[in-house]
Every structure is written in structure tokens, then in C-alpha cells.
N, C-alpha and C positions, 0 to 999 in steps of 0.2 A: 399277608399283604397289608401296607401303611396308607391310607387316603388323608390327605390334606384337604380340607373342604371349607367351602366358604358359602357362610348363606346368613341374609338380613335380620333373623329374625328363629326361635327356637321356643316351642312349649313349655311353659304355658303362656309366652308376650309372645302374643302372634296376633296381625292384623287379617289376616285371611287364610286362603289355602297353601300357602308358600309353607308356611310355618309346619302345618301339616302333614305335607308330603314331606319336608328333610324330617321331622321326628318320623316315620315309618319307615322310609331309606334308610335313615342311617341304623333303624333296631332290626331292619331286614338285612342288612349289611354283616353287623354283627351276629347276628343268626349263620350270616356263611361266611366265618372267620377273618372278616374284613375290618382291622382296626379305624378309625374314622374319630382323627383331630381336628373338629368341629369349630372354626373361630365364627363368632359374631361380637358386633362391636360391644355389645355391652353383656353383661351377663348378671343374673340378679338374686343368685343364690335358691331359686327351689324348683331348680329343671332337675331331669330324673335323669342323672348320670350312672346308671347299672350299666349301658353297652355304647356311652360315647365318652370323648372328655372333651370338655369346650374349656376354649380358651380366649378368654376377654382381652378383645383389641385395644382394648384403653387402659389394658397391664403393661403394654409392649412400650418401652422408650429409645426414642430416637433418635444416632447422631450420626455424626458424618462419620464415624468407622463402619455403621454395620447398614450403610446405606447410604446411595449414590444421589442425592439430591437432585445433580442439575441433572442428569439423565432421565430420573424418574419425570422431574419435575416438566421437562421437554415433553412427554408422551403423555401429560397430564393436561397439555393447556387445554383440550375441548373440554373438561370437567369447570374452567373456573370459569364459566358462565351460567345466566340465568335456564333450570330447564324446568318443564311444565310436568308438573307429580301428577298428574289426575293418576288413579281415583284417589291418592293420598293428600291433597289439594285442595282446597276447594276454589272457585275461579280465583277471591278474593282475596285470600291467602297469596295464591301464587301471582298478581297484581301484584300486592305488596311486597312479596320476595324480590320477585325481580327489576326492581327498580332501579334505577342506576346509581340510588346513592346506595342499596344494598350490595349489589353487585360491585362496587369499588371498595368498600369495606372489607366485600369477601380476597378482593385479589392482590389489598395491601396490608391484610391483617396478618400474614406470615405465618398463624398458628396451627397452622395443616403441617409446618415444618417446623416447631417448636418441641423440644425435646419429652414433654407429655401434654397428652392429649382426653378430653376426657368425654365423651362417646354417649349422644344420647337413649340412641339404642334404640329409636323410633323413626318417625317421615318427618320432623321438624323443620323448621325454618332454614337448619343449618344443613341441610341433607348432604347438600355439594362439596362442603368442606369435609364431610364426615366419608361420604365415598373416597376423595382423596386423601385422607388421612389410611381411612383402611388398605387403601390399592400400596403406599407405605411401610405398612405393617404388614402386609404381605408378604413382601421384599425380605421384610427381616425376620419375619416366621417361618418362612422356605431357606435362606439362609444357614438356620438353627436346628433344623428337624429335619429326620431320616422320613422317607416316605419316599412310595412308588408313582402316585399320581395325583393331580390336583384335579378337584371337582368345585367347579361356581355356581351357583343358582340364581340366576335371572340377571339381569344390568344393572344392578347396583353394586352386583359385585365381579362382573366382568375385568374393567380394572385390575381389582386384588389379581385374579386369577392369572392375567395375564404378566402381573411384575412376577406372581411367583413364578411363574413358567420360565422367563427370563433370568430370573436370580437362581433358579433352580438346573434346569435345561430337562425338568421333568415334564411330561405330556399331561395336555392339559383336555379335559372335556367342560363343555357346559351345557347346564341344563336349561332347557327352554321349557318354565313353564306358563306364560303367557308372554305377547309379546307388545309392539306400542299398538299394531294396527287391532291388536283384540281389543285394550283399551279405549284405545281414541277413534277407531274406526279409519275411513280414508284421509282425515283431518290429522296425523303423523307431527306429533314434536320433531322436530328433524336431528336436534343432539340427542334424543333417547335413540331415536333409529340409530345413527352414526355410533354411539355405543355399543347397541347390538350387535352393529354389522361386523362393529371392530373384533370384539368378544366372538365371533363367531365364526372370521377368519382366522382369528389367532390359535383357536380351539382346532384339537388333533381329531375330537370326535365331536360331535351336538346331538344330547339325546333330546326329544321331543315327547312330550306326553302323549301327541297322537298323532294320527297319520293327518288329520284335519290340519295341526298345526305345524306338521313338516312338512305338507303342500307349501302354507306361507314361509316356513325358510329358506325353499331351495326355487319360490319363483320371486318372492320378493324380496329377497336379501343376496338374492345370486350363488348359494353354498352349494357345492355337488354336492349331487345326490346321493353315493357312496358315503359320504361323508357323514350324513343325518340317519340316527336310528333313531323309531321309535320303542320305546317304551311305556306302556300305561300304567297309571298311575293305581294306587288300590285303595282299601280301608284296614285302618287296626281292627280288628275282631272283637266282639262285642262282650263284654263284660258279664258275667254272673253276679247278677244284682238281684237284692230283696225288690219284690213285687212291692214297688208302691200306688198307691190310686191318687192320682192328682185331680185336685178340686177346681176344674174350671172356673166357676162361678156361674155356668151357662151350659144348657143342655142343647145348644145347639153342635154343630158339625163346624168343624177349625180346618182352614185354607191355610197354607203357610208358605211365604215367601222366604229363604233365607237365603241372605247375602249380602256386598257393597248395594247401595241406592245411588249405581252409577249408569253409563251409558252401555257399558260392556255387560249386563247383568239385564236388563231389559225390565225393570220394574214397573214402568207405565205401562206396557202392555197387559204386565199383570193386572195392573189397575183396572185397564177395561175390561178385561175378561171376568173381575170380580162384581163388574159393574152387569155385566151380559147374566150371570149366573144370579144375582140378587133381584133381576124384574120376573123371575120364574120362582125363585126361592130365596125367602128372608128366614128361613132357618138356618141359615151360614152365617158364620165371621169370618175373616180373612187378619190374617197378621202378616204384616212388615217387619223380619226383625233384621237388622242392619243399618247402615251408618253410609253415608257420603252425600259428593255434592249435589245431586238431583234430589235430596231428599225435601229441600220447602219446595219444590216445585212438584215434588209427587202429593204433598198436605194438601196445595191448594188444588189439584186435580182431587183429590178425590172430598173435598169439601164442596166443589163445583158441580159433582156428580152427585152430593146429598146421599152423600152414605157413610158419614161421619162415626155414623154410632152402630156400625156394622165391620168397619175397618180401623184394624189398632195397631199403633207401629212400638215395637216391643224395645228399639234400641239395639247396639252391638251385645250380641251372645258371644259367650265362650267356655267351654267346659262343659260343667255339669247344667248351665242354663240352658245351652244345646240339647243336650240331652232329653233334660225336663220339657223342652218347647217341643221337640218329637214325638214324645209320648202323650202330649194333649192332642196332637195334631191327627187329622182326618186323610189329607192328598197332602202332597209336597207337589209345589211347580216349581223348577227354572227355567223361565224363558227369555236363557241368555241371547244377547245378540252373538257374540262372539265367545264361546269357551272353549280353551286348548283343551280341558278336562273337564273339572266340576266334579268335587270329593263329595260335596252335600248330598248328591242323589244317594250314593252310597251308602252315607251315615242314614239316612232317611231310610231307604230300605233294610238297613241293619237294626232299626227302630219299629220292624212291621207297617212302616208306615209306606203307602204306594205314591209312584212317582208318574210325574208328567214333567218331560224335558225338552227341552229344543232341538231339532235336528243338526243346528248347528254348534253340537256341544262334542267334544270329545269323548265322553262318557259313554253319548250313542252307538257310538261303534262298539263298544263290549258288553253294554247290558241288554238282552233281549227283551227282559219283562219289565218291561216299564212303557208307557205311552208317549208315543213322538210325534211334536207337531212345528211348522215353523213359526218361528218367536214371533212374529206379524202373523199370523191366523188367529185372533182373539177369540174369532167364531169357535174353531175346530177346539183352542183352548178351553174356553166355558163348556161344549160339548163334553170334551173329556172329563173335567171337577165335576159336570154334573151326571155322568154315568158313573164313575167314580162314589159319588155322594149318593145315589138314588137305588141303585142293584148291588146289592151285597153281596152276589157271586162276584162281582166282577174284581170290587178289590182281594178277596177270598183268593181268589185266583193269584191277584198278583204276589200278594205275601207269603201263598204258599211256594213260589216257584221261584220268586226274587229273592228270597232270604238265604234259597242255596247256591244261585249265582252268585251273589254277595261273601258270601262266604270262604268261596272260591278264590277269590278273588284279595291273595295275602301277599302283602309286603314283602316278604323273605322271597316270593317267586318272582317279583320283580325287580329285585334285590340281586338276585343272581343273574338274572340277564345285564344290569349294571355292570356287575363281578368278571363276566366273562368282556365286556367290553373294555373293563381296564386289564384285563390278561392280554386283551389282542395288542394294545400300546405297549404295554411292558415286554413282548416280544420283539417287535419289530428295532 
């Protein structure tokens, strides 16, 4: 079996968990004989191609024999307006984008239909032209290649997905891993929504990382319910690594936040709750590591709260700094506002390290051992880091019992529930 896939972004250039979940999909994929021609816009020579092959959308050139212009370009107009990236964004950025002398640039500059194009492979300025260019080169990659089914990852490549569907007449799934209202809350871009919804009726199947976020598909986007499976999402398996002892610099106990420092990721709450737990105990640090727009408004919060020199914000991790930041760490919290999933907790407990998550995370519904509280209880938060921090049975417990849930819990088995979702389309 051939899969055609389309997804933004691909290990080791990955801005969050999107990135994450296609590299485990597609190595669970290939585990059950599922070939998987991986396009993203750009590609940068040192992704681990043993069980994929990617193909770089800005090799693809484009003319009017191997692709229909005014047709595509017809189903493209909602794309050639201003739309708002949060969390890739920050307000000011996306001010500046959208302004109308940027926005007239983007819809007389022609080079979304220029015979190459060249791809920056990231959330830039130019995002809009770069979605329309890809949804393009879609057209002419489905055109060109034998395969059974397309698969899209999230609204930026819905588009793509949907010209291949058209130029192909293959059945198309997409994957919903978070959506505008997880982002943005009830405050909704309206052309990201309209994207989704598009992506989502055009789509034969919509898998959902969890039943939390195909709630939101099928009452706020209107999709039957027949239509949306979930599938949850898992962890690559943990590595046999030489025991290293990493030098804190401090003999205290490490709180760790990790993720965007945006509205969907619930950072401030952390804040207080680190604040709640430091007037009972100044033997903790807490770390911020992550990137986005709330992050000077989280600085001056917790400057305002005088506890500067107890809270550090590390910056975006990735890799082996993830890694390293886990094994200094004491508790892991996410107290997302809204998460369709949340891979972190996992790596975190694949790290021995115990978790404290939001009830309103997707994760919750498949890991038992871990502590759940709602993202607004800052009280019951602090309660937990510091039962957590103070009773050594208590995390004892959890890493003895979380690490084989964790464990469990592998790509190739959600891999195959995928597998079998594109056998039910290749039937019909």
C-alpha cells in the first residue's frame, strides 16, 4: 500500500508536536508495510530517511501542461488574504502581515504561479503564498505518482490535500491535530475555520487525535459522526543511552513547563501555581522552556510576583535539549487550556519523570498515572507539585506504573489503526 502525505514540517525542523507525530506515523506506518511519500515544502538534507522518502515541494516546477491554473487558482481565492498564525505569530508580526499594502503585494505578485518556486520551510511572513503554492504542487505530485491514498496534517495543508484528491480522484483523509478553537479559544480567525471546514468536508475520513477533539469536529464544524475516528496519538520508545549525571548547578527540585508560551498551552496558570508553591517552599525552581507570543507578558508576570531568581525560562528545546531538560527535571506540568493531545507528557514519563496534566488535554483520556487537575485550579495545581515534591512514595509510584503505560503505548499500533482506515477507502 502507497500513501501520498502532506505535512508542514518533518524531524529534526519542527516547531512543535505536529512534527512529531508525522515522524512516529509514518515509522509506524512503515513497520506495517505502508509505503509513505512524504512531501513538505522544504527539506534540508539530515532527516532520517530509512522508512520514508520526502519530497521537497520547491523541486516540483510548474506549468500550464501539468496543471490547471485558472481552476486551481478559482478554489484558492480564500487563501490570498490576510489570516492570523497565532501561536506562529506574534500579534505584531501578524499586524504587520496583514496590512493592505502587504496583502496587495501578495495578490499581484504572481509567484505562487511562477514556474519555480522556493519554499521557506517555516510560519514566515510569506505563509499564504507558500500554502498556495504547495496546494500547486499537490496537483502535480498526485498527477505523477502511483499511490492509494492521500493523507494531510492539519490546515496548512488541507489545500494540498484536497487539489490532490481532485487531480487524483484518490480518497483523501485528514488529520486533525489541533484545531483554530484549541488555539485561539472562542475568539476563531474565521479563514483558518473556513479552511478547516473546507479540509474536512472534502475529506473521505477525519482522523482525530482524541475523542475530546472529535467532540469539536462533528459539533463545531458540522462533520458526521461516522465520518471522524479517533486515533491516539503515542511516543517513540526510549532510547538505551549511557547513564549521564547532569550538573544542575543547584540542589534544589526543577518544576518544568514545556511548550509554546501561548493561550492554548496555559502558561500563566503555571505561573501562579509556581507562585502558590514558592510561599510554602523556596527549595524549587521552575523552568519555562518554550517560545511564543505571551511570553513578555508571562516575564513581566512573574517579575511582578518577585520570583525572578526562582523562575528561568530556557527558550525553544528540541532534540537532545528535550531530552537533557527531562532528566534534570523533578514534575512535568501541562496545564493546557485546550489540548487535542499533548506528546510531552509522554516523553516526560518515558524520562521517569512524573506528570501533572489538564483534564482538558487529550492525553488524559489514555494515561491513568499521572495527576489531573483543571488548567484554572492553580490551588489543586500547586497541591499536586507539592505532594509531588515533598512524599517520595508518591512519585515512586508514579514512575514505577507510568513508564509501563508509556511504553505501551507505540506508534506502529497506532499506525495500524491508520492502515486499516485506508484499507476501508481503498474498498469502497
Amino acid at each position: 500500500m502507497k500513501t501520498l502525505m502532506f505535512g508542514w514540517e518533518f524531524p529534526p525542523h519542527i516547531a512543535g508536536g505536529l512534527g512529531t507525530a508525522c515522524y512516529g506515523l509514518t515509522k509506524g506506518l512503515y513497520i506495517n508495510d505502508v509505503e509513505v511519500l512524504f512531501v513538505v515544502p522544504r527539506t534540508w538534507g539530515d532527516e532520517d530517511l530509512s522508512f520514508v522518502r520526502l519530497k521537497d515541494a520547491g523541486d516540483i516546477t510548474i506549468t500550464r501542461r501539468n496543471v490547471s491554473f485558472e481552476n486551481i487558482k478559482a478554489k484558492m481565492t480564500f487563501l490570498e488574504v490576510g489570516i492570523n498564525l497565532v501561536p506562529y505569530l506574534s500579534p505584531e508580526e501578524f499586524e504587520r502581515f496583514t496590512s493592505a499594502d502587504m496583502i496587495e503585494k501578495i495578490e499581484s505578485s504572481g509567484t505562487v504561479f511562477s514556474p519555480n518556486y522556493k519554499f521557506t520551510g517555516g510560519y514566515g511572513k510569506n505563509l499564504i503564498e507558500e500554502v498556495s503554492r504547495y496546494a500547486l504542487v499537490a496537483a502535480v505530485i498526485a498527477a505523477e505518482n502511483e499511490f492509494d491514498v492521500i493523507h494531510a496534517h492539519d490546515w496548512l495543508t488541507y489545500p494540498a490535500g484536497i487539489a490532490a484528491k481532485e487531480a487524483s480522484g484518490k480518497p483523501l483523509v485528514v488529520h486533525i491535530h489541533a484545531t483554530e478553537f484549541d488555539r485561539s479559544g472562542d475568539n476563531i480567525n474565521q479563514l483558518v475555520y473556513d479552511i478547516e471546514k473546507k479540509g474536512m468536508e472534502a475529506a473521505d475520513r477525519v482522523i482525530t487525535v482524541s475523542n475530546l477533539t472529535r467532540k469539536v469536529v462533528i459539533e463545531k464544524y458540522g462533520i458526521a459522526p461516522a465520518k471522524v475516528i479517533t486515533v491516539h496519538n503515542a511516543v517513540e520508545p526510549a532510547e538505551v543511552k549511557q547513564q549521564i549525571t547532569f550538573n544542575k548547578g543547584i540542589n534544589d527540585k526543577i518544576v518544568t513547563f514545556l511548550g509554546r508560551i501561548t493561550y492554548q498551552k496555559g502558561p500563566e496558570y503555571f505561573v501562579e501555581a509556581a507562585y502558590k508553591v514558592l510561599k510554602s517552599n523556596d527549595k524549587v525552581h521552575f523552568v519555562m522552556a518554550g517560545s511564543g507570543d505571551m511570553m513578555n507578558k508571562i516575564i513581566r508576570r512573574v517579575a511582578q510576583l518577585g520570583m525572578s531568581n526562582k523562575f528561568h525560562f530556557a527558550g525553544f528545546l528540541k532534540g537532545e535539549e528535550v531530552s537533557a531538560m527531562f532528566d534534570m527535571s523533578d514534575v512535568y506540568v501541562m496545564p493546557s487550556v485546550s489540548e487535542p493531545f499533548g506528546i510531552s507528557p509522554l516523553e516526560a514519563l518515558r524520562s521517569n519523570v512524573p506528570v501533572i496534566i489538564s483534564k482538558q488535554s487529550g492525553v488524559s483520556e489514555i494515561l491513568t498515572h499521572a495527576i489531573k487537575v483543571d488548567f484554572w485550579d492553580i490551588d489543586a495545581m500547586a497541591d499536586a507539585i507539592n505532594g509531588l515534591l515533598n512524599y517520595e512514595g508518591l512519585p515512586k509510584m508514579f514512575r514505577s506504573n507510568a513508564r509501563k503505560e508509556v511504553d505501551s503505548l507505540k506508534w506502529e499500533n497506532a499506525a495500524l489503526r491508520v492502515k486499516e482506515i485506508y484499507e476501508s477507502l481503498i474498498k469502497l
